[in-house]
Backbone bond lengths (Angstrom), bond angles and torsions (degrees), N, CA, C in turn:
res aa  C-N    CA-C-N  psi(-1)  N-CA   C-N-CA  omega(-1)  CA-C   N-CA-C  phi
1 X - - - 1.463 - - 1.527 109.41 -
2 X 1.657 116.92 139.77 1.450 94.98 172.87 1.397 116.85 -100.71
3 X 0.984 132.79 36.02 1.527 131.17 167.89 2.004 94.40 -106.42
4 X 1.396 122.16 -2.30 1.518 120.84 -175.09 1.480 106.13 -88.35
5 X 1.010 114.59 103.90 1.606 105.81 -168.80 1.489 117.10 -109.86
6 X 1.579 114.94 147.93 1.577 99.53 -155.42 1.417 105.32 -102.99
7 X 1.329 125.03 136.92 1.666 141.91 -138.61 1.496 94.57 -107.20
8 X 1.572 113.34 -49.23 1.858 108.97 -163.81 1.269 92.03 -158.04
9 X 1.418 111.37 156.45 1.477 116.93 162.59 1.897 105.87 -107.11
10 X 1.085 114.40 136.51 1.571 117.79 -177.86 1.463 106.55 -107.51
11 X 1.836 106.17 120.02 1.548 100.97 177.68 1.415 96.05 -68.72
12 X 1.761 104.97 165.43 1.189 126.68 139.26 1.361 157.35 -39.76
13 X 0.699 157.66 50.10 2.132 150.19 -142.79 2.071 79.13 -96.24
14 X 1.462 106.40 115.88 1.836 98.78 151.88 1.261 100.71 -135.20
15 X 1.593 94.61 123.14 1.475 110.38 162.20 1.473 119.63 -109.02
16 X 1.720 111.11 159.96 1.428 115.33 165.81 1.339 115.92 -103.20
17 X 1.641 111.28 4.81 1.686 96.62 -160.00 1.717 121.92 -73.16
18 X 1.441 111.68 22.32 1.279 101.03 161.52 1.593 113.51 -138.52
19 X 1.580 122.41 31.70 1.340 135.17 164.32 1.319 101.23 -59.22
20 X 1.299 115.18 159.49 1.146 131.45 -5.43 2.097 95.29 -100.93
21 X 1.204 114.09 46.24 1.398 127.33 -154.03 1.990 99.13 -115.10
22 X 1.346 109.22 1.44 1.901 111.05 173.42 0.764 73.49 -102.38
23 X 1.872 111.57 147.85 0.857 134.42 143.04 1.486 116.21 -138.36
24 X 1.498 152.74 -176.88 1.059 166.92 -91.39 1.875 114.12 170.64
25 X 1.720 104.47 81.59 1.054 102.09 -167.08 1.057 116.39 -115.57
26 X 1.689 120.89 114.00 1.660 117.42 -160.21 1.399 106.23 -107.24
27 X 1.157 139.59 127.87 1.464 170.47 148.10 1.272 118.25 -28.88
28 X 1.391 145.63 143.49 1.729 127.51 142.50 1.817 93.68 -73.67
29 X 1.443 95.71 174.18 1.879 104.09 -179.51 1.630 97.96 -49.87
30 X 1.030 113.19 162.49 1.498 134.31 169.09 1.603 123.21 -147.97
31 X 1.073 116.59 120.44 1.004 127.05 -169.45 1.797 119.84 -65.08
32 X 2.035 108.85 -34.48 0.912 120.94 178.32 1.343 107.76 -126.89
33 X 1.395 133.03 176.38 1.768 126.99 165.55 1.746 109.46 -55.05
34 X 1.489 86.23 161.75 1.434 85.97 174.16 1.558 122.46 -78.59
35 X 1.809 125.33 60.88 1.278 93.42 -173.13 1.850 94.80 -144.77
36 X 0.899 138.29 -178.38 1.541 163.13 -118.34 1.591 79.51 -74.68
37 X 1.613 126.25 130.72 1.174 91.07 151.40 1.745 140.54 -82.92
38 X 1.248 140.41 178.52 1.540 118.69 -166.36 1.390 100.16 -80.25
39 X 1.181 134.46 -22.13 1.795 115.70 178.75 1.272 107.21 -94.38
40 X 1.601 124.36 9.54 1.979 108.15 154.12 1.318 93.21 -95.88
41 X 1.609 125.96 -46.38 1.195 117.45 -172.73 1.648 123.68 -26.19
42 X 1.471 102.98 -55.14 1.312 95.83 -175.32 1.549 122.72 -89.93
43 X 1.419 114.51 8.98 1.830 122.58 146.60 1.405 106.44 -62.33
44 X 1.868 118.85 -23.44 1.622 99.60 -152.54 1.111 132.55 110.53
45 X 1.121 106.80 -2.85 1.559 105.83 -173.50 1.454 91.15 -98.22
46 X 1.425 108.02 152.29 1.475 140.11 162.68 1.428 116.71 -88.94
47 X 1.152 138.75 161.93 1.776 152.48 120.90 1.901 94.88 -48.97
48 X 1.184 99.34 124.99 1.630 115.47 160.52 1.486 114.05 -141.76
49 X 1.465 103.31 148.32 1.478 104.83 -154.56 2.104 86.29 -141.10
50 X 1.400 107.99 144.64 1.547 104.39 177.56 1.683 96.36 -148.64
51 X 1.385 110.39 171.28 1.600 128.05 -173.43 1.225 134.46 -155.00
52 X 1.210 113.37 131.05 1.453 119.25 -151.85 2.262 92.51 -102.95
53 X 1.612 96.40 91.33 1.444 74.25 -162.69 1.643 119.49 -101.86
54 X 1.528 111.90 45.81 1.303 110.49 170.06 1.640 105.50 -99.11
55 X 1.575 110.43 -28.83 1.492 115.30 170.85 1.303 117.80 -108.16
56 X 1.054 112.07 31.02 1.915 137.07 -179.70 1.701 102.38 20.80
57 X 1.756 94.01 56.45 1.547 85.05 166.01 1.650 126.88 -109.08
58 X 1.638 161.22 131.10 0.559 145.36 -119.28 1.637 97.27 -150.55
59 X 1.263 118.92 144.26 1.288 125.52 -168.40 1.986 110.97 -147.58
60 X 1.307 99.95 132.59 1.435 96.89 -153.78 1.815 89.11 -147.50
61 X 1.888 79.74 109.48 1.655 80.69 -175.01 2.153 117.06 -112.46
62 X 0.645 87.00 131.67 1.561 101.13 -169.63 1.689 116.82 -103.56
63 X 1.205 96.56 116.80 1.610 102.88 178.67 1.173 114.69 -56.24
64 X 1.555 111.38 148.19 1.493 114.60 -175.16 1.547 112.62 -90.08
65 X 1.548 141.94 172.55 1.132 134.11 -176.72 2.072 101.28 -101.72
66 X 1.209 95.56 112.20 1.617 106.04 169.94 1.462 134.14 -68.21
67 X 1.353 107.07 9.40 1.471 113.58 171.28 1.095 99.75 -62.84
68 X 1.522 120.97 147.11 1.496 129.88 165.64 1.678 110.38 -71.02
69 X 1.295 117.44 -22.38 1.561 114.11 -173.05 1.709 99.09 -70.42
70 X 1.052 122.05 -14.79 1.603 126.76 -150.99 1.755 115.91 -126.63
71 X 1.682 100.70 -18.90 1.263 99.31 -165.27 2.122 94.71 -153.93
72 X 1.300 97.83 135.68 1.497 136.52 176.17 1.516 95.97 -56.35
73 X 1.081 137.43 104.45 1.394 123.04 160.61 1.735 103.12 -90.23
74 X 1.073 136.62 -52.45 1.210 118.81 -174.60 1.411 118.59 -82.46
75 X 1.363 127.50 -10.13 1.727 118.47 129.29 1.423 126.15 -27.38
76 X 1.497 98.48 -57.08 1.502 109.23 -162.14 1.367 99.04 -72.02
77 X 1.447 142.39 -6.60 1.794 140.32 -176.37 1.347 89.17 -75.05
78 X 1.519 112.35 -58.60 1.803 113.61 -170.62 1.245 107.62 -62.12
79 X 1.325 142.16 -69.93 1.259 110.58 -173.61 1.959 124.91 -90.34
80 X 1.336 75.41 45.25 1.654 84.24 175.41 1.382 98.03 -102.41
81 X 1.168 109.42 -54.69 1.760 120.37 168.32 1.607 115.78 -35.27
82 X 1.101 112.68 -54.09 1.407 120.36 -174.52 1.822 105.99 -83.96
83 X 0.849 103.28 -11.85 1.576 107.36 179.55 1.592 96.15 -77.39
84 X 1.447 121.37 -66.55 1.460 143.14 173.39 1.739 91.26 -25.56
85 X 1.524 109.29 -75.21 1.883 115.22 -166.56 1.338 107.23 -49.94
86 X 1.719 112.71 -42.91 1.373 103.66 -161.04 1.805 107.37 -74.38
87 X 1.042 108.00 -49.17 1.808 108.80 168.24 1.451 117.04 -56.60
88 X 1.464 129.48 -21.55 1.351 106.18 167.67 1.565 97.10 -90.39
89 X 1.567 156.45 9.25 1.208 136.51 -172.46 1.770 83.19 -101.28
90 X 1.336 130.87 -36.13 1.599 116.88 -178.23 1.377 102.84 -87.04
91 X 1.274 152.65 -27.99 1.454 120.89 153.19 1.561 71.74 131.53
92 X 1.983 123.24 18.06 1.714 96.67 167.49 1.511 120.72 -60.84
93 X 1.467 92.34 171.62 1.520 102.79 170.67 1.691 112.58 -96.05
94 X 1.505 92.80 107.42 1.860 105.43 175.97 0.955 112.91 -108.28
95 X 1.657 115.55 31.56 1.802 105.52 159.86 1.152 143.00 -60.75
96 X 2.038 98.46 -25.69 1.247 113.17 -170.66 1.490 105.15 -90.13
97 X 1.406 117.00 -11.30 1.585 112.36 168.11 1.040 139.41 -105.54
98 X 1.615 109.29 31.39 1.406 123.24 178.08 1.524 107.56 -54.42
99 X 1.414 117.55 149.71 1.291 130.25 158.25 0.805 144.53 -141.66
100 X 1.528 149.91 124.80 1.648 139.15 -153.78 1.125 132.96 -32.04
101 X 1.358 93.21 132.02 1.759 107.67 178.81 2.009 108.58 -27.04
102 X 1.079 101.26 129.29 1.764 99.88 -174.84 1.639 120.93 86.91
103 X 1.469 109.48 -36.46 1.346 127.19 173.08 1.580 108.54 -40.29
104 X 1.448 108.95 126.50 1.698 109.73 179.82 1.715 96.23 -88.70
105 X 1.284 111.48 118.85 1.782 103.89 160.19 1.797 121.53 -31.68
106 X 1.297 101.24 134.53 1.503 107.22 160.70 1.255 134.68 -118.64
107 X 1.470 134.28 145.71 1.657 114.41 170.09 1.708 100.18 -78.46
108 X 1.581 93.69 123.58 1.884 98.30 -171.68 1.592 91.15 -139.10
109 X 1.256 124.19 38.92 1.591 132.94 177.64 1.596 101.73 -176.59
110 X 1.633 91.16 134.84 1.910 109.04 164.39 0.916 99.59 -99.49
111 X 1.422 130.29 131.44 1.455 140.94 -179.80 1.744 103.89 -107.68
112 X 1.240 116.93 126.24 1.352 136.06 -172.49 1.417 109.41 -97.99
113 X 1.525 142.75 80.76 1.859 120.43 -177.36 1.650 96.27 -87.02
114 X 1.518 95.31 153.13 1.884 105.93 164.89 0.919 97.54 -98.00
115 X 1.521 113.38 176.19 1.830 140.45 -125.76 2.362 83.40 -165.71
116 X 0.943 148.75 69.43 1.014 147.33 126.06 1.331 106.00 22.15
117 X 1.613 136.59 103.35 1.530 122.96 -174.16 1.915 88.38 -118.33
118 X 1.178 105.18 138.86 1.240 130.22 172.27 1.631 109.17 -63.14
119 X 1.711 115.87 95.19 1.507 118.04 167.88 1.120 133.94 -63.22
120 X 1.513 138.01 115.18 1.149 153.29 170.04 1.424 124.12 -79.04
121 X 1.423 115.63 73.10 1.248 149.88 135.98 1.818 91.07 109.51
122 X 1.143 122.95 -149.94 2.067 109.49 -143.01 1.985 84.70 -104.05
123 X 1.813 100.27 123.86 1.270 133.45 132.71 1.385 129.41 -57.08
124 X 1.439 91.92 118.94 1.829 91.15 176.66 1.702 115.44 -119.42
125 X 0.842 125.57 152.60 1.829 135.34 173.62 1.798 97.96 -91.70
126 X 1.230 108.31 108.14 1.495 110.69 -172.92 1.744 99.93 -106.35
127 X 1.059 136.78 126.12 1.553 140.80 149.71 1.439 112.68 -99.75
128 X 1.150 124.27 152.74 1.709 133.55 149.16 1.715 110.96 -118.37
129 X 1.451 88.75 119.63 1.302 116.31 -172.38 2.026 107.14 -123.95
130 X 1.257 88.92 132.77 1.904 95.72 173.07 1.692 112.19 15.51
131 X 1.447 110.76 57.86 1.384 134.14 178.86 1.428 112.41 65.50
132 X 1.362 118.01 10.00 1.785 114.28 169.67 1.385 121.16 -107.38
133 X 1.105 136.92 175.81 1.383 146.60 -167.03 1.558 108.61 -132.16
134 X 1.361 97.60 85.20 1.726 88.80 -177.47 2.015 113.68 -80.80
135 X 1.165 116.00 161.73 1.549 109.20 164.27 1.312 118.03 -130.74
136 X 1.568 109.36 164.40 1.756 100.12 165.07 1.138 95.06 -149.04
137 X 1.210 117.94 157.54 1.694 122.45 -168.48 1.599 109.53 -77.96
138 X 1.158 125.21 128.96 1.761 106.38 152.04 1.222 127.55 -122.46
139 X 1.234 85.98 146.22 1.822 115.41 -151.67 1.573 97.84 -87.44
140 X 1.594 139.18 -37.89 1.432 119.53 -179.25 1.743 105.12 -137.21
141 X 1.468 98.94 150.61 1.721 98.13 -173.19 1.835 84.97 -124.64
142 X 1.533 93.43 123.88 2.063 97.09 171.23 1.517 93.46 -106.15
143 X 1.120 99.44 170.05 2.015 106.10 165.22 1.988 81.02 -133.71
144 X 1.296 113.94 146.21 1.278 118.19 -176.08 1.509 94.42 -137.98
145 X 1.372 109.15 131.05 1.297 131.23 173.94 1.413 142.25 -127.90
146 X 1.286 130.09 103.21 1.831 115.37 -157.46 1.474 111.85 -47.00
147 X 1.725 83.61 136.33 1.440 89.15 168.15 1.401 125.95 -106.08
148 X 1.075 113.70 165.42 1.719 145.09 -155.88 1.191 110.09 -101.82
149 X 1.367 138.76 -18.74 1.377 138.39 -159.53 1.379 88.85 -64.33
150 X 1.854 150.00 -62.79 1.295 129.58 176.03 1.516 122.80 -35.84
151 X 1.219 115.10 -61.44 1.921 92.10 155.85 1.341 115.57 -41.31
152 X 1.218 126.58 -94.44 1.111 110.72 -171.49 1.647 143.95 -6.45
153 X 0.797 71.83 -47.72 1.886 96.15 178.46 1.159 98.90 -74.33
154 X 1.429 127.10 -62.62 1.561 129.76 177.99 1.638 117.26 -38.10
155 X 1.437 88.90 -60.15 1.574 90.21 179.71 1.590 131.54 -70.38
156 X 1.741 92.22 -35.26 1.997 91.01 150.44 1.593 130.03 -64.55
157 X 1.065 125.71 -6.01 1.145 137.87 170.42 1.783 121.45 -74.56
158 X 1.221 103.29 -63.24 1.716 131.20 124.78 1.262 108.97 38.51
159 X 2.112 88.07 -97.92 1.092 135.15 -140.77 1.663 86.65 -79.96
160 X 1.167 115.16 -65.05 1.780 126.28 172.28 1.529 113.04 -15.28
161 X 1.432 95.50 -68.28 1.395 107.47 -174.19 1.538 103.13 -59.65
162 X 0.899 126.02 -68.41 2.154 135.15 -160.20 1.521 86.90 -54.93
163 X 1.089 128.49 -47.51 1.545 128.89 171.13 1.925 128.62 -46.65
164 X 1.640 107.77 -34.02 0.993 130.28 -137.80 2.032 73.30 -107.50
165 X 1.575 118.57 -61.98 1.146 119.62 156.57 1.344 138.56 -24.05
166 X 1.670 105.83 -46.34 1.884 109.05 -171.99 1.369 80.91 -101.25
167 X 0.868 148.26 -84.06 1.584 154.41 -145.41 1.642 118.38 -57.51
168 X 1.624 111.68 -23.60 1.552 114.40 -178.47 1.450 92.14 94.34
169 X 1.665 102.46 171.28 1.604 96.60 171.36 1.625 116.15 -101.21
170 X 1.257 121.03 174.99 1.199 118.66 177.18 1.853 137.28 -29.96
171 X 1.322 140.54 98.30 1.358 110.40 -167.74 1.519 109.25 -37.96
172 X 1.347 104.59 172.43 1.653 122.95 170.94 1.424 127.71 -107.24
173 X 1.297 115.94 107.61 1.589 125.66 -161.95 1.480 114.58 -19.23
174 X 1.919 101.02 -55.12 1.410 111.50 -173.35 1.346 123.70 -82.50
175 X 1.519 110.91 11.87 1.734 107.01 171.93 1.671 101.73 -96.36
176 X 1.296 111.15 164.74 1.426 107.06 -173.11 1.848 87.36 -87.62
177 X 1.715 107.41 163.51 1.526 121.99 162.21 1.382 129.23 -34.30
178 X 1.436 127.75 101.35 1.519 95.05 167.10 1.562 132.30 -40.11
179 X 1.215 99.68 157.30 2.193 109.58 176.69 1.347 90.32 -75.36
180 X 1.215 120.48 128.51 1.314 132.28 137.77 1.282 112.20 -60.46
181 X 1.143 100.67 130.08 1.695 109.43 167.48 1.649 111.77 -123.78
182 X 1.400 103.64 138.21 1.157 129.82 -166.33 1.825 119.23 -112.22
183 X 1.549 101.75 129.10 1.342 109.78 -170.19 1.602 134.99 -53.57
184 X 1.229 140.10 107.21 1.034 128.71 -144.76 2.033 98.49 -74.93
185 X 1.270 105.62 1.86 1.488 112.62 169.52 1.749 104.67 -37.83
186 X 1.327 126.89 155.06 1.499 123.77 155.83 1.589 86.59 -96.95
187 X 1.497 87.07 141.03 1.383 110.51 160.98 1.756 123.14 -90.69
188 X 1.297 130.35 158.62 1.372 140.30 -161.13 1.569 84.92 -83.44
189 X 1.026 127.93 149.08 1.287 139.30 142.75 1.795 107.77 -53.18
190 X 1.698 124.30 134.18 1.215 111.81 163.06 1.218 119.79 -78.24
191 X 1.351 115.85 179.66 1.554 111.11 -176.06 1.531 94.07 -133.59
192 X 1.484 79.32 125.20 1.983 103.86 -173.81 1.512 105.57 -82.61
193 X 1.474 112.24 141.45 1.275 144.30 -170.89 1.342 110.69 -129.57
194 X 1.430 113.32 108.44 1.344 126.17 163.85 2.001 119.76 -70.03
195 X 1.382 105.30 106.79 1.644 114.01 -172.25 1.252 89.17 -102.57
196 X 1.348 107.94 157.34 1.841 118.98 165.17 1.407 105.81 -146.39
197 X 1.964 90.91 111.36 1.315 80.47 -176.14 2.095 110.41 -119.72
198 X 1.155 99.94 152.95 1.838 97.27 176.80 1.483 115.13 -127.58
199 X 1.440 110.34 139.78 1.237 134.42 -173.84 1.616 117.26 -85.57
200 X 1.025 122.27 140.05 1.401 126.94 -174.51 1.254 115.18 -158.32
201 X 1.662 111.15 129.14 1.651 137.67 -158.80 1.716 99.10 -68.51
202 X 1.557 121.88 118.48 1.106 108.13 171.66 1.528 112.59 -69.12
203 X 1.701 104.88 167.03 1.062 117.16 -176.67 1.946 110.46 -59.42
204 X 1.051 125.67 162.40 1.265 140.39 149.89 1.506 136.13 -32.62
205 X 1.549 106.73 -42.16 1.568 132.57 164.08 1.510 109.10 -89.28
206 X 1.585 124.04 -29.13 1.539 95.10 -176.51 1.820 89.68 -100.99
207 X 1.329 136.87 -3.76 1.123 147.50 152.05 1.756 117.12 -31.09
208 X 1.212 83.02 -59.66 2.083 110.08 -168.28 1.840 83.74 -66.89
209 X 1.623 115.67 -64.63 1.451 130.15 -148.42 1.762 91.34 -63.48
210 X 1.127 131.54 -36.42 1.118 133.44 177.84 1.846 133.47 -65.36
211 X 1.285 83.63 -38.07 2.037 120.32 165.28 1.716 83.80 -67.04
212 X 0.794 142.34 -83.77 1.383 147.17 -129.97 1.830 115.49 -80.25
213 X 1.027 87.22 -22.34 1.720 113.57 167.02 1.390 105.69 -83.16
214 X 1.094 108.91 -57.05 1.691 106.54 160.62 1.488 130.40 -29.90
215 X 1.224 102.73 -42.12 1.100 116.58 -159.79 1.749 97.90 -111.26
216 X 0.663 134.07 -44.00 1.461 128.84 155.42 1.160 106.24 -27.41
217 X 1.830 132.69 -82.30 1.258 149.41 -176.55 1.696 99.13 -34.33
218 X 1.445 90.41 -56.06 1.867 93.10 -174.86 1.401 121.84 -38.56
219 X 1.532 102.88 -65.25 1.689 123.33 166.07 1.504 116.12 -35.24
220 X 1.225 113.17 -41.00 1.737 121.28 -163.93 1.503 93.60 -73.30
221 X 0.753 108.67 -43.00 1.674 134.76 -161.77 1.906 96.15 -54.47
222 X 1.623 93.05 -64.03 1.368 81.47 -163.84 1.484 103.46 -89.86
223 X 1.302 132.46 -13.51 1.838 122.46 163.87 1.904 98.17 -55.43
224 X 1.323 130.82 -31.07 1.563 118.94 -171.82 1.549 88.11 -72.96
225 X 1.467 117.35 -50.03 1.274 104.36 -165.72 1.855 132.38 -73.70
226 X 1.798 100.88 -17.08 1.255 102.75 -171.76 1.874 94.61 -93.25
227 X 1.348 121.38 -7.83 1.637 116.04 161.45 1.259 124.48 -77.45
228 X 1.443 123.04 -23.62 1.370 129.34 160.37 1.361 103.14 -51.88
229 X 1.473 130.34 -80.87 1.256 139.07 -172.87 1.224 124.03 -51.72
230 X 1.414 120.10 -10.47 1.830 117.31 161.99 1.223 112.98 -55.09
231 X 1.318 113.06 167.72 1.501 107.35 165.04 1.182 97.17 -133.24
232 X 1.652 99.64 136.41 1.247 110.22 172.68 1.828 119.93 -51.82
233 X 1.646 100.95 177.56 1.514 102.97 -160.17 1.902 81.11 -142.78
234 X 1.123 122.55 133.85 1.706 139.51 -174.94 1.475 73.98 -89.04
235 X 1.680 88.53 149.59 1.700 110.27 158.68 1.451 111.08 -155.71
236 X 1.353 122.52 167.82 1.427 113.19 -159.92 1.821 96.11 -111.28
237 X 1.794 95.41 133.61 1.354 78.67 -177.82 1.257 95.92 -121.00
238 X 1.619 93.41 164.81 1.819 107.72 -161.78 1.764 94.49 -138.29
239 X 1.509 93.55 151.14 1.589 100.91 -172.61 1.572 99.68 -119.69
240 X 1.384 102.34 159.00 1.436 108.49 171.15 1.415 121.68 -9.16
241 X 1.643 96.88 -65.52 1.671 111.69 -173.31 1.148 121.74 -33.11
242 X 1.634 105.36 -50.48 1.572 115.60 -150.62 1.563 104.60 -62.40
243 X 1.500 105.82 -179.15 1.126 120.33 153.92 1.716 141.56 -67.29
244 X 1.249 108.96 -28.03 1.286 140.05 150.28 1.461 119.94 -34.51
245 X 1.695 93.88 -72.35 1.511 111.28 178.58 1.368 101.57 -54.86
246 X 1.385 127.72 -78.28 1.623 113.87 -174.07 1.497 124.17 -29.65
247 X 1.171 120.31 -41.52 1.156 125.31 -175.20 1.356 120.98 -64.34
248 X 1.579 99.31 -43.49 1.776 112.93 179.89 1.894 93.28 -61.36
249 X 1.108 114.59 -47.36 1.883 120.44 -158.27 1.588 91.66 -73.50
250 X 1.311 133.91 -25.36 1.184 128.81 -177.35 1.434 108.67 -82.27
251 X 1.208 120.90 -28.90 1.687 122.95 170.18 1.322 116.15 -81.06
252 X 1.840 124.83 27.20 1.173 130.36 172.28 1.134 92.48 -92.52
253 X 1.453 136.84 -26.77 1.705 123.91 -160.49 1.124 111.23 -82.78
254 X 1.240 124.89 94.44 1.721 102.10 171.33 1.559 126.25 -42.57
255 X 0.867 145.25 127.92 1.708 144.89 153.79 1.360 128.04 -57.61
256 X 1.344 104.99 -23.03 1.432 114.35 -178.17 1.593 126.62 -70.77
257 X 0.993 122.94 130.78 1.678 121.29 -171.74 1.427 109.57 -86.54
258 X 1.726 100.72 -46.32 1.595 93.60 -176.91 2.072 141.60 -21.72
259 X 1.411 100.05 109.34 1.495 77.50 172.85 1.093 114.69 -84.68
260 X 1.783 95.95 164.42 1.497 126.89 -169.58 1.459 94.00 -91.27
261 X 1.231 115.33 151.40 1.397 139.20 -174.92 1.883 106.80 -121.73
262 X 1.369 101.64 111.59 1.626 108.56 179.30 1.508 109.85 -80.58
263 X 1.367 120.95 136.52 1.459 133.15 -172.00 1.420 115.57 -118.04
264 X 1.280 132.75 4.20 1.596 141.63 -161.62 1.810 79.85 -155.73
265 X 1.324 60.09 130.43 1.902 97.45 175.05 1.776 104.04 -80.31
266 X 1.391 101.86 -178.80 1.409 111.38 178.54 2.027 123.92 -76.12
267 X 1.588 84.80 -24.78 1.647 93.62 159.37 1.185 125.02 -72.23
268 X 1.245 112.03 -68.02 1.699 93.40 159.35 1.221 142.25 1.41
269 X 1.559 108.40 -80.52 1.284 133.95 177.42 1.192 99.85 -32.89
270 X 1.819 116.69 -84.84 0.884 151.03 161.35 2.005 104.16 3.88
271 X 0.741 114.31 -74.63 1.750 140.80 -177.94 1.331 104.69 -44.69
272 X 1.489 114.18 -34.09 1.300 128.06 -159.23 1.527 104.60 -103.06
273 X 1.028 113.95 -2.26 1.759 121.52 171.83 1.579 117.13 -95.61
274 X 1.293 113.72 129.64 1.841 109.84 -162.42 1.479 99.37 -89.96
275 X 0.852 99.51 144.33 1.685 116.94 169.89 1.709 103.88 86.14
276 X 1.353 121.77 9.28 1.406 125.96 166.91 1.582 99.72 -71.72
């Protein structure tokens, strides 16, 4: 625009020294920051966050707020219970949620997993600092969203039971079959219908296209199954506040003055943009 007039030019500082370790962490809305609220805080509870990092999945669990104005306690028994079943049927780790002898389990954490989003071409971490523009590359973008598998579970559980109610329970291997008994009604004779039916070799291409779907399904199959079987890995998470955090945000600045020297021309570049 020409009434946009240009005020400063801002050097550059780009560093990598904390690749491949930015990453891109997207939220649902939140009303407050992401951190402890103050009435678990002062029970003790932490934010803990862990990662499964051969399928770079990430799970970030957050204490719930225990005010009664805000939170279900006898909700929270039921799917505390089912939270408990569903992590010992996947092989979680419930060491850290042991609770006293007699103690009924509770849901006393929202657990957040990321979703891995596929980057479209180079992310940068931009700051402005004392008139410069530092960068750092990032290497992964998650979107993390609570999960549901405790419903789930709840409500298959549910379903079992209300089933288990109308239907009776399962026969028992070791009793013999009930007798069927049969209506002393006469039945109609059916009336037989001659069908003719013929078989025919699919083609080669919907043959192959059919194999290959197979095998797709197959693949899916075992990435669901070889992510179940990781085991997660604990990591310590740190918020803005901490001391930690400053330190990590302070190793965004590069220090270094040296300039960088460009080696690829403007064609290049150019070449390297899709849909040019």
């Amino acid at each position: 625009m020409d009434d946009d007039e240009l005020i400063s030019v801002l050097p550059i500082h780009y560093s990598n020294s904390l690749s491949p370790n930015v990453h891109i962490h997207q939220f649902p809305l939140l009303s407050r920051p992401l951190q402890t609220p103050p009435a678990a805080a002062v029970s003790g509870k932490r934010i803990r966050a862990r990662i499964k990092p051969i399928t770079r999945r990430l799970e970030i669990h957050v204490p719930v707020d225990p005010r009664p104005e805000v939170w279900n306690g006898e909700r929270s028994k039921e799917l505390g219970a089912a939270r408990q079943e569903d992590d010992r049927e996947k092989n979680q780790d419930v060491g850290k949620m042991k609770q006293m002898e007699g103690e009924e389990p509770r849901l006393i954490e929202v657990r957040m997993r990321s979703e891995l989003i596929p980057q479209e071409g180079a992310y940068m971490l931009g700051v402005v600092r004392n008139g410069q523009l530092h960068l750092q590359p990032i290497s992964e973008t998650h979107q993390f969203r609570p999960t549901l598998d405790v419903l789930g579970y709840h409500v298959s559980k549910e379903s079992t039971f209300e089933r288990i109610l109308t239907d009776g329970p399962p026969p028992d291997p070791d009793e013999p079959p009930p007798i069927q008994t049969t209506s002393k009604k006469e039945k109609k004779p059916l009336e037989v219908k001659e069908v003719q039916v013929s078989a025919r070799k699919a083609a080669d291409d919907k043959g192959n296209l059919q194999g290959g779907l197979s095998a797709v399904r197959r693949e899916m199959l075992l990435a669901i199954r070889a992510e179940e079987d990781e085991v997660w890995e604990d990591l310590d998470f740190c918020d803005g506040e901490t001391a930690e955090g400053h330190e990590v945000f302070e190793a965004v600045f590069s220090q270094n003055e040296e300039d960088l020297e460009c080696k690829s021309d403007i064609t290049a570049f150019l070449k390297d943009i899709k849909g040019l």
